[in-house]
Backbone bond lengths (Angstrom), bond angles and torsions (degrees), N, CA, C in turn:
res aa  C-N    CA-C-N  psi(-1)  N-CA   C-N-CA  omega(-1)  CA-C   N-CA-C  phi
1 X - - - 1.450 - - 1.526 108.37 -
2 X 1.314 110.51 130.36 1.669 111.86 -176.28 1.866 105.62 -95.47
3 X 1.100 92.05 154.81 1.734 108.66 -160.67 1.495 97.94 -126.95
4 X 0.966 101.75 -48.20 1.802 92.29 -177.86 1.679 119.41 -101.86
5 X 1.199 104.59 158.25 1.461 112.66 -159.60 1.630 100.38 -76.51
6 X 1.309 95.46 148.20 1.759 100.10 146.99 1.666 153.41 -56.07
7 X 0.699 125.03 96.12 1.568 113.90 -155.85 1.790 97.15 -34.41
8 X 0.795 130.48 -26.76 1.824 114.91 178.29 1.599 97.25 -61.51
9 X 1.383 121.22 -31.73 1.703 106.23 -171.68 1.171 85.83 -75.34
10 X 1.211 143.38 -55.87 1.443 125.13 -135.24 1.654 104.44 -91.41
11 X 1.495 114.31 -22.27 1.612 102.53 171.10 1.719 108.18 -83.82
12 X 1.191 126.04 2.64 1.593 120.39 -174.53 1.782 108.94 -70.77
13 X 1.556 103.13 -157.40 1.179 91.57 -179.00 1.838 113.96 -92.91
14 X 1.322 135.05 172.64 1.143 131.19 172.00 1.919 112.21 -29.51
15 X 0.809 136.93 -50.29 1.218 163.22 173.60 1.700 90.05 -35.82
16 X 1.290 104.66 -90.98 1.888 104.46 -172.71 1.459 104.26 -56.44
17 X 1.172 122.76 -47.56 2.030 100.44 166.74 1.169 109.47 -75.75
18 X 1.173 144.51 35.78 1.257 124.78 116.36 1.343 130.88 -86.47
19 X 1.819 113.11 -18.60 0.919 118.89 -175.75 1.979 96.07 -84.60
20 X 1.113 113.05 -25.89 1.309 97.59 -175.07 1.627 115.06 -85.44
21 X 1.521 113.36 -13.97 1.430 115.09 166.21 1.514 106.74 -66.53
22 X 1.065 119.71 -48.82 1.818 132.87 171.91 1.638 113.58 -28.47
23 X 1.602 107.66 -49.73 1.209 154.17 -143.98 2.288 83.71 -84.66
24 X 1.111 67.78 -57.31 1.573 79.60 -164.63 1.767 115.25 -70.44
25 X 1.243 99.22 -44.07 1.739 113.37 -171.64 1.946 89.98 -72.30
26 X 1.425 111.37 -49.09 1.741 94.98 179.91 1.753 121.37 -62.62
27 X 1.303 110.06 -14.53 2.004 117.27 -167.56 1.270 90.72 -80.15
28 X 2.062 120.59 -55.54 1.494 124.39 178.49 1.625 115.33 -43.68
29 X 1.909 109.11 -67.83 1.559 94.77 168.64 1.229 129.42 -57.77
30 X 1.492 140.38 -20.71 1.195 133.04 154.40 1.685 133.13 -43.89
31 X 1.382 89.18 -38.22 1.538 95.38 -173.61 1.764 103.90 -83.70
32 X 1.298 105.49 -34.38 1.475 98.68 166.64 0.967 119.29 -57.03
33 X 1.259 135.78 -53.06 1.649 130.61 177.57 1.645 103.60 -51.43
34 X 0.595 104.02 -44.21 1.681 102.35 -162.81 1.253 103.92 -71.18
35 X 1.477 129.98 -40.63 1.444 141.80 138.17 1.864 112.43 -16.83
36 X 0.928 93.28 -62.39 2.021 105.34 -173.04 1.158 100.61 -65.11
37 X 1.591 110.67 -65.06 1.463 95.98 -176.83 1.687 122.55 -69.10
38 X 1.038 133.24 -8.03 1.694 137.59 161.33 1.497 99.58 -46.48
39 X 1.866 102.38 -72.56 1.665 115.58 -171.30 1.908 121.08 -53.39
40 X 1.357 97.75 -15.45 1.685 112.79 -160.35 2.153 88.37 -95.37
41 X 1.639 122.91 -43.88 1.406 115.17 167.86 1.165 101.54 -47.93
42 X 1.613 121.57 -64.51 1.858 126.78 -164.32 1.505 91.55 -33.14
43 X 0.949 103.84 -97.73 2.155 112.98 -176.97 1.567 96.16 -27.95
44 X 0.843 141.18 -55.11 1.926 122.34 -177.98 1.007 113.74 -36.68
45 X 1.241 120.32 -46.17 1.332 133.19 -151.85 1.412 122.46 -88.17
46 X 1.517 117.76 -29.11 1.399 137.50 139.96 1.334 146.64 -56.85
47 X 1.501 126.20 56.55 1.505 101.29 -152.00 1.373 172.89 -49.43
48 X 2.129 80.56 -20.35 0.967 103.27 140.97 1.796 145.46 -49.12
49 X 1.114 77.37 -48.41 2.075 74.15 -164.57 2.090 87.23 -81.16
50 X 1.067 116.88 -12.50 1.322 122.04 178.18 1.964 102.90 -65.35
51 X 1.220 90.85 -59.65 2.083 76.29 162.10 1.102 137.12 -104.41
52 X 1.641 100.95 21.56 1.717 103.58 165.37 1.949 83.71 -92.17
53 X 0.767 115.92 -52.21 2.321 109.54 -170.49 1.892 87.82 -51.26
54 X 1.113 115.67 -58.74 1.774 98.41 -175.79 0.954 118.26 -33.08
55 X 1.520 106.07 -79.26 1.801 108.63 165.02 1.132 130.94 -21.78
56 X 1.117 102.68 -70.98 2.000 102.89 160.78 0.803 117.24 -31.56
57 X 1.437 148.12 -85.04 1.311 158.09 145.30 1.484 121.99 8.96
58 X 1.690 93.03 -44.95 1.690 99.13 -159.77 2.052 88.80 -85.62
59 X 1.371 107.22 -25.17 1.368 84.21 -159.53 1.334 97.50 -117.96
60 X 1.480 127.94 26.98 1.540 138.85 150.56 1.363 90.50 -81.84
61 X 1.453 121.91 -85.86 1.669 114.84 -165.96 1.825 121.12 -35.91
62 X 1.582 97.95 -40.78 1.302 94.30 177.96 1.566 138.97 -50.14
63 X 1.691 82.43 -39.89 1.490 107.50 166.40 1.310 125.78 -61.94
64 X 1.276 108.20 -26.98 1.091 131.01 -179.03 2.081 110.19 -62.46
65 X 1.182 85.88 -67.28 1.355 106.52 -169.69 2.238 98.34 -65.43
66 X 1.035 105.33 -44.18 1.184 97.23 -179.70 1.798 118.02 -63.29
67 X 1.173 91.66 -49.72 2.134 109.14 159.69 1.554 91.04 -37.10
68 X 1.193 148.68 -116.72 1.294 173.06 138.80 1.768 92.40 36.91
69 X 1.526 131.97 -57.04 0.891 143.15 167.21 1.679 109.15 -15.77
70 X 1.525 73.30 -77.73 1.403 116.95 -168.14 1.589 116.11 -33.49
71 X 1.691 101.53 -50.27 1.528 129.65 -173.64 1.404 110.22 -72.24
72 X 1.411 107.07 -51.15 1.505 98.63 -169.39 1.184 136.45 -49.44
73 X 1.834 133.85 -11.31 1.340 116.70 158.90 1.507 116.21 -86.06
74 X 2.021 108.43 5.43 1.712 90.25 169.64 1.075 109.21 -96.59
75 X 1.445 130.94 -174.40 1.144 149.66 172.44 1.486 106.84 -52.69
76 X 1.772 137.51 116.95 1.440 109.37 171.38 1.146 96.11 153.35
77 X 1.241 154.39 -171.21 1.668 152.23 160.16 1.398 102.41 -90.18
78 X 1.273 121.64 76.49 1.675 100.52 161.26 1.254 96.25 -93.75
79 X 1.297 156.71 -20.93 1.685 141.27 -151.59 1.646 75.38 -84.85
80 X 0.896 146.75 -64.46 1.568 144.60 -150.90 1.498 92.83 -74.37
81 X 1.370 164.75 -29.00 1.538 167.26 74.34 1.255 98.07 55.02
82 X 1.533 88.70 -66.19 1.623 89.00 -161.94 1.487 109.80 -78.93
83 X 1.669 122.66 -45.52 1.168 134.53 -164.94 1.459 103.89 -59.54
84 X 1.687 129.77 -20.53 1.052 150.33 164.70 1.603 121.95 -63.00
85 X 1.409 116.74 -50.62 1.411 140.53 106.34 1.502 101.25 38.60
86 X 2.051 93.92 -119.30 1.280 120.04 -178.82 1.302 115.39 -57.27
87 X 1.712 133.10 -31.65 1.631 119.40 161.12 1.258 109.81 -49.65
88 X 1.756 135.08 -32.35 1.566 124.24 176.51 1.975 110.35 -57.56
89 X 1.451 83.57 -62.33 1.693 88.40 173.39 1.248 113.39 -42.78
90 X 1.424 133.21 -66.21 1.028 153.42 -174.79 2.267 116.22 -29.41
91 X 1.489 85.54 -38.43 1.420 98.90 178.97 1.443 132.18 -75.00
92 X 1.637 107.42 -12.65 1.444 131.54 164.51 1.628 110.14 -115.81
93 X 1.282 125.78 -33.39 1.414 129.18 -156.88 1.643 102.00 -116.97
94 X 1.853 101.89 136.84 1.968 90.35 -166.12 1.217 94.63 -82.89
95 X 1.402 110.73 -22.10 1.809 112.12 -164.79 1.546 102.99 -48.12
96 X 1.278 92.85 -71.67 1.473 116.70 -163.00 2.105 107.24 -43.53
97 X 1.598 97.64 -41.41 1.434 103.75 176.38 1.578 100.42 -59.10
98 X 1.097 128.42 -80.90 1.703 115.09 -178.94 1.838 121.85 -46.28
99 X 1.252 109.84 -24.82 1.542 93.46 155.23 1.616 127.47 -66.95
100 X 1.293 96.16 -30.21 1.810 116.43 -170.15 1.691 98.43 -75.15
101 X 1.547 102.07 -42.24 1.628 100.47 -178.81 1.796 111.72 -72.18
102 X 1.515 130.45 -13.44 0.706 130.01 -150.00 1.667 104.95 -111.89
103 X 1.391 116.31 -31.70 1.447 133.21 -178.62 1.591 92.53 -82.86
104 X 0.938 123.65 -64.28 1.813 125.11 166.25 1.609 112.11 -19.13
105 X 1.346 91.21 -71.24 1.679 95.57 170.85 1.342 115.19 -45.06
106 X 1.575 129.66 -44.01 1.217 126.78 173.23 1.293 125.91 -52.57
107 X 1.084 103.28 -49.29 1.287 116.48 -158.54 1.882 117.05 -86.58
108 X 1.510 95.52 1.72 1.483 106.42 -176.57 1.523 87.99 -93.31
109 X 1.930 122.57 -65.63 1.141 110.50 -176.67 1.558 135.53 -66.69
110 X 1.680 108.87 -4.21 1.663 114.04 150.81 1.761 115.50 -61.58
111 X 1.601 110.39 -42.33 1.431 114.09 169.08 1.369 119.64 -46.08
112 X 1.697 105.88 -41.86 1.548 104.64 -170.76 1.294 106.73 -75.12
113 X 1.515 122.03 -52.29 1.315 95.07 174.15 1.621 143.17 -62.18
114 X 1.116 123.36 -37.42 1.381 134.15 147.34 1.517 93.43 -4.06
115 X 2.147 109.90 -89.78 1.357 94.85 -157.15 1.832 114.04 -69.89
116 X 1.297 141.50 3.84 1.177 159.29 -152.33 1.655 80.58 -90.50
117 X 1.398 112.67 -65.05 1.567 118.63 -164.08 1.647 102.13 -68.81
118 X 1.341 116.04 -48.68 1.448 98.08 179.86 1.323 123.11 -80.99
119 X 1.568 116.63 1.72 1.764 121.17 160.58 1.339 108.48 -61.67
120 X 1.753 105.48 -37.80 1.644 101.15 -172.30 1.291 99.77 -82.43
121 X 0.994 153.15 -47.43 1.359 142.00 -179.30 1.709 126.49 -64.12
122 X 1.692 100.00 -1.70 1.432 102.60 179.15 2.351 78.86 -93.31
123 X 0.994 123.93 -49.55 1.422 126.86 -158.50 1.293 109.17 -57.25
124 X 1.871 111.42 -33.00 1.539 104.02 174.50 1.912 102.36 -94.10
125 X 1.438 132.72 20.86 1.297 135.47 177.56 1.463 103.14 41.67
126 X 1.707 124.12 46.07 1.639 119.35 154.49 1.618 96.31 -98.54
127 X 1.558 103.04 144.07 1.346 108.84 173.77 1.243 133.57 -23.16
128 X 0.982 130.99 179.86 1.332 139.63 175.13 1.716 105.22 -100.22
129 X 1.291 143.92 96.02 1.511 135.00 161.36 1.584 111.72 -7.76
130 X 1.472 111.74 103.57 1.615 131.30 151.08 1.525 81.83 102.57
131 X 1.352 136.07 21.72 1.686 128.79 156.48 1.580 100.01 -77.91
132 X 1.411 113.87 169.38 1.605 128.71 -166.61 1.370 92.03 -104.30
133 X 1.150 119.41 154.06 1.610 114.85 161.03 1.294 105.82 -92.61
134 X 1.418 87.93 159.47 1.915 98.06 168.90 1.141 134.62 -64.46
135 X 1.456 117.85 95.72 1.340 130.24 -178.95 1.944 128.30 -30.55
């Protein structure tokens, strides 16, 4: 897999080095994944260190999700904390993946309405909630 650009990207205009930095940052995350998942079979295959990484897993995400818990009546992203959370769980544990797939789902169509309600309130031109009025 090639990582570095061609001298045609890099003498073009601004435009193709960006496309060839683009070019470059997607081959690197690619190869990492493909990296993880190589290192993530090794540990399958052991059973040991296969439920010492669960564990890990189980009680990073947990932490996770309880942190996030924790946050959500303050001010701050804990629902996304947590929902961040259960994608950790989610990556060893199926449960946790269909809760993670399922709060996701929520939380996209709570998004939609949000902006749904403030489309309608931009269409009838009343403020926006916690805007100043015009002095």
């Amino acid at each position: 897999m090639r990582v570095t650009p061609d001298s045609d990207d890099l003498a073009a205009a601004p435009a193709s080095a960006a496309s060839a930095a683009g070019r470059m940052v997607g081959a690197a995350a690619a190869s990492g994944r493909a990296a993880a998942g190589r290192t993530r079979e090794v540990i399958r295959r052991n059973p040991t260190t296969d439920r010492a990484y669960r564990a890990a897993v189980g009680v990073t995400g947990g932490a996770t999700v309880a942190l996030g818990v924790v946050l959500i009546p303050l001010p701050g992203p804990g629902a996304l904390v947590a929902l961040g959370g259960l994608a950790m769980l989610g990556t060893e544990f199926e449960g946790a993946k269909r809760v993670n797939e399922k709060a996701t789902a929520a939380a996209k169509r709570a998004a939609a309405k949000v902006a749904e309600r403030r489309a309608g309130r931009a269409a009838r031109g009343a403020p926006a909630q916690g805007a100043n009025p015009p002095a």
